[in-house]
C-alpha positions in Angstrom: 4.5 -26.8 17.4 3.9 -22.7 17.0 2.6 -21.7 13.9 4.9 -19.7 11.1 1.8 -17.5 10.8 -1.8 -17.0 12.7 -4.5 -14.7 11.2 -7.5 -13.8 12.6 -10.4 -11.4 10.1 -13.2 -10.1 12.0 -16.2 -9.9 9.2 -19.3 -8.3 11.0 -20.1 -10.7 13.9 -17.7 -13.4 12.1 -14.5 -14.2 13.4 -12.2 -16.4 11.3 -9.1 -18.0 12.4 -6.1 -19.8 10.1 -2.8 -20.3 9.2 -3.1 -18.1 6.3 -4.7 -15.1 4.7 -6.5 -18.2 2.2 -8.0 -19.6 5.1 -9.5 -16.7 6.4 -10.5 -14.9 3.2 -13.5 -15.7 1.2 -12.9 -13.8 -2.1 -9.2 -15.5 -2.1 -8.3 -16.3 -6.0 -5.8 -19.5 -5.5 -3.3 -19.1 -8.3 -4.7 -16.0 -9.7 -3.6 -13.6 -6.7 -1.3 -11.3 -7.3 -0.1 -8.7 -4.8 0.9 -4.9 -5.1 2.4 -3.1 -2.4 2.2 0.5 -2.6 5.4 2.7 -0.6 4.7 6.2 -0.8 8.6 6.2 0.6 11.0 3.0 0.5 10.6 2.0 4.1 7.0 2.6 4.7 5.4 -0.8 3.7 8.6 -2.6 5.2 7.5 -1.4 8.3 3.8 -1.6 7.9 3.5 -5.1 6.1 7.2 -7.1 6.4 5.5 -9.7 7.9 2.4 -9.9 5.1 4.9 -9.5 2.5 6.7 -12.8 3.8 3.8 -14.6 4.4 2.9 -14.2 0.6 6.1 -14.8 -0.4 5.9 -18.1 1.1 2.4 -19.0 -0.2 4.2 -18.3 -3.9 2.3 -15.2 -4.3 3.9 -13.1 -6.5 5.1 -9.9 -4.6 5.1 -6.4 -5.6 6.3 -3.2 -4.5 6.0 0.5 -5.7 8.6 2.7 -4.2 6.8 6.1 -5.2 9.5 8.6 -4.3 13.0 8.8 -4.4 14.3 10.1 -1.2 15.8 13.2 -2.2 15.0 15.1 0.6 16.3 12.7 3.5 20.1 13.6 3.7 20.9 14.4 7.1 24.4 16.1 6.0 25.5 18.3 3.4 27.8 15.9 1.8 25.1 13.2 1.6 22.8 15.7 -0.5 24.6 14.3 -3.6 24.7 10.6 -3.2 21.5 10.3 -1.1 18.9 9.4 -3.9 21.7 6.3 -5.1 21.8 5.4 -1.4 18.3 5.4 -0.8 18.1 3.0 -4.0 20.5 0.4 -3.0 18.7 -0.1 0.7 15.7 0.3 -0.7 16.7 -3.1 -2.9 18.5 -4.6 -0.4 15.1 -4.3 2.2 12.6 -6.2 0.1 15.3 -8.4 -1.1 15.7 -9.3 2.3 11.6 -10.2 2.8 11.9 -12.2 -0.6 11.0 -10.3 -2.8 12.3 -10.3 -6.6 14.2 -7.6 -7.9 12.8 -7.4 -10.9 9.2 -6.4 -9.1 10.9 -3.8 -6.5 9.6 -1.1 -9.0 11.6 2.2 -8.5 8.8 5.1 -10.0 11.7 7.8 -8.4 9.3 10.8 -7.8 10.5 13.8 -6.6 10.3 13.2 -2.8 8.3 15.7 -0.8 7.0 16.8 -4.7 4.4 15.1 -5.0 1.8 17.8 -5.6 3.4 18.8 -8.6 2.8 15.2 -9.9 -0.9 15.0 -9.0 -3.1 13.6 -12.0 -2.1 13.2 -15.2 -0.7 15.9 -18.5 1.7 15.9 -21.2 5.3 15.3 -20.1 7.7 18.3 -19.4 11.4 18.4 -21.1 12.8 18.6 -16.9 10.4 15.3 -16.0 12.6 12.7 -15.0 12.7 10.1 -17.3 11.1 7.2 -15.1 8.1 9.4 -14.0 7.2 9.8 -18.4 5.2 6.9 -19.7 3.5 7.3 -23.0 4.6 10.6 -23.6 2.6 11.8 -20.2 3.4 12.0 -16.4 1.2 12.2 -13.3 1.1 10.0 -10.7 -2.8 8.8 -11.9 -0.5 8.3 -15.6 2.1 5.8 -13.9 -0.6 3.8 -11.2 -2.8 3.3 -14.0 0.0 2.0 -16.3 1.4 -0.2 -13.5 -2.1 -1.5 -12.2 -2.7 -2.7 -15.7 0.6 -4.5 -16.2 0.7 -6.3 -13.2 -3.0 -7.0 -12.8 -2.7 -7.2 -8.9 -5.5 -9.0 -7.1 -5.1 -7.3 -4.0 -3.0 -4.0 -3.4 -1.5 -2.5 0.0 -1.3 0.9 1.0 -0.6 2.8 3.4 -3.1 4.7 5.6 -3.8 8.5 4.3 -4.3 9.3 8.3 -0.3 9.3 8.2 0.7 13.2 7.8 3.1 13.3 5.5 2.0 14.6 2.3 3.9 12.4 0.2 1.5 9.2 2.5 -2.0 11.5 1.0 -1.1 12.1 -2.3 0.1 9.0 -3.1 -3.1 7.1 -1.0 -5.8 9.5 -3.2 -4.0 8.9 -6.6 -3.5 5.8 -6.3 -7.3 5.0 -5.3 -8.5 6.8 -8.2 -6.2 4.9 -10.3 -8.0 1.7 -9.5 -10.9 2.8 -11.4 -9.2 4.3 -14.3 -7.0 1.4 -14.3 -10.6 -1.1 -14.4 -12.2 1.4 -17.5 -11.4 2.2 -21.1 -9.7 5.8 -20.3 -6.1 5.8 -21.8 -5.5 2.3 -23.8 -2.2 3.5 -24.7 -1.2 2.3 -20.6 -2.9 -1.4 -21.3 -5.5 -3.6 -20.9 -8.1 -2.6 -18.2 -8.6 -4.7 -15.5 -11.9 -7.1 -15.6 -12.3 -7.2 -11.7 -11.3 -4.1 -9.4 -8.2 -5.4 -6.9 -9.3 -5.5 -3.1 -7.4 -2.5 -1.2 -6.5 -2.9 2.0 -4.6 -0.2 4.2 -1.5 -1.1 6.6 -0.5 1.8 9.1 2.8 3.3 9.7 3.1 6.4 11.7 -0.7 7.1 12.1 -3.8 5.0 13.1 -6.4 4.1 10.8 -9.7 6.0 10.4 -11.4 3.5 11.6 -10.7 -0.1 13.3 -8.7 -3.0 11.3 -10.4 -6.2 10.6 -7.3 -8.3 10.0 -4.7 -9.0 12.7 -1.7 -11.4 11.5 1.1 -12.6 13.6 4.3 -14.2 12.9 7.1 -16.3 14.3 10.3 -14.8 15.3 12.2 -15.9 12.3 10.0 -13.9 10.6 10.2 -11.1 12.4 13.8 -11.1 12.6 13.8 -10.8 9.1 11.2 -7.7 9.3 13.7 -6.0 11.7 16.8 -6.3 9.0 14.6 -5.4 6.5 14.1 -2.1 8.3 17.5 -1.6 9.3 18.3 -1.8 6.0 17.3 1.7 5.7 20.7 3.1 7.0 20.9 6.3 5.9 18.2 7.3 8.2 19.1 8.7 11.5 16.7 7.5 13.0 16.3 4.0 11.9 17.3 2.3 14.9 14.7 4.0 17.1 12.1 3.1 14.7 13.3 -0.6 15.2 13.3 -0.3 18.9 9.4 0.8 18.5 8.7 -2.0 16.4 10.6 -4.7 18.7 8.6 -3.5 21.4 5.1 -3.9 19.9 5.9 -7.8 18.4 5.4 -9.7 15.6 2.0 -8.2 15.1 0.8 -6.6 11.8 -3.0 -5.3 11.7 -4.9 -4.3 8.6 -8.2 -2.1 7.3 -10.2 -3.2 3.9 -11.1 -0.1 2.2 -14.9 0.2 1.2 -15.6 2.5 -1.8 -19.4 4.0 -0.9 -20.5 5.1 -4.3 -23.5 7.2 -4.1 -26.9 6.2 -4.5 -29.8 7.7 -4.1 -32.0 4.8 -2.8 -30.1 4.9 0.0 -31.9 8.2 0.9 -35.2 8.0 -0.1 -37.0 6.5 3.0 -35.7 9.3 5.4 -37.0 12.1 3.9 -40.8 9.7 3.6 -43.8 10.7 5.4 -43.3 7.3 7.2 -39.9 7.7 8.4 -41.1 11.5 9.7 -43.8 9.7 11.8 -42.0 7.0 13.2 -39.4 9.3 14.3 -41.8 11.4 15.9 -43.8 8.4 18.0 -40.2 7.3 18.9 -38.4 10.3 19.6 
């Protein structure tokens, strides 16, 4: 009998196989986990991680998603201009309904969309703010990550790759990272708790490829991924939805995934190449 799900994490020479992301993940937290996915626009982690986000969903995982921006700027006639933020909302809810997720943790942050510059790090809130981009009397996207990071303590967060080229995908990827520390530190107690273990980020891709090869490939059953493909089409008010589904159809129930590595700097690591040792073993070798 085929498999719902298959999963296969490649950890230096390593290659785990399983039925779930548990099976092949060693710092999994059993009832504890908690996941956060992170849109920079409704559709992106629909099409990036449908599958993942079912897959969770089915392990009782609780499922979240952050829909960063509003959609403002994705009518495609003049009489849509007006109602196209209200539209965007109601697909947007009716997607990740579709892949199971609650609606009380589809999380609408509505930031401008294609504005996202103007929201980079955090300052006092401005009078023409909207009101769901103000939290504690401040904006910035660093302001409502850290806020959100605290309150739903995610053990793992998703994101798409800041390869993609939109703008919207980079801000939202750099603030967002950043906000994982501040969200783990004491900096602004008025947005909660801080976080006594930093959430595992992994990056899905959408558009772009990843700077550097995935380590988790997941497939899924065609239930599944029938559901991913509604869940996409969803997104009506986009012209080109349909052609997006038609690449996604082609390329099968496949989902692949990079776990980001923060390389702090240290020093240490430095010392032993610039040594009278490392000049001469260079040199006899060379």
């Amino acid at each position: 009998m085929k498999q719902d799900f298959q999963f296969i994490r490649l950890v230096g020479d390593e290659r785990r196989a399983g039925a779930s992301l548990s099976s092949v993940s060693k710092h999994w937290q059993g009832k504890r986990e908690r996941f956060l996915f992170v849109s920079p626009h409704d559709d992106d982690v629909a099409l990036g991680g449908g599958l993942l986000i079912q897959h969770a969903v089915r392990q009782k995982i609780p499922v979240y998603v952050l829909v960063v921006t509003n959609g403002m700027m994705g009518y495609c006639t003049l009489a849509e201009k007006k109602t196209i933020v209200s539209e965007r909302y109601a697909e947007t809810m009716k997607s990740y309904r579709l892949l199971g997720v609650k609606k009380e943790n589809i999380l609408w942050l509505n930031f401008p969309d294609c504005s996202l510059a103007y929201y980079q790090g955090r300052r006092a809130a401005h009078r023409e703010d909207a009101r769901e981009t103000m939290i504690e009397g401040h904006a910035g996207l660093q302001n409502t990550f850290t806020y959100y990071i605290r309150k739903i303590r995610p053990t793992q967060c998703f994101i798409p790759t800041d390869r993609d080229l939109h703008p919207d995908h980079k801000y939202t990827y750099n603030e967002f990272a950043i906000s994982i520390f501040h969200a783990c530190g004491e900096i602004w107690p008025e947005l909660g708790a801080p976080l006594k273990n930093v959430p595992y980020l992994t990056e899905l891709a959408v558009y772009c490829d990843f700077p550097s090869a995935p380590q988790l490939r997941m497939i899924a059953s065609d239930k599944f991924f029938e559901r991913k493909l509604n869940a996409i089409l969803a997104f009506r008010s986009q012209k080109q939805i349909t052609s997006l589904v038609d690449a996604v159809r082609r390329n099968g129930p496949v989902e692949f995934f990079r776990n980001v590595q923060f390389n702090l700097y240290n020093p240490q690591k430095y010392r032993y190449r610039f040594s009278e040792e490392s000049h001469l073993f260079n040199a006899k070798y060379s």
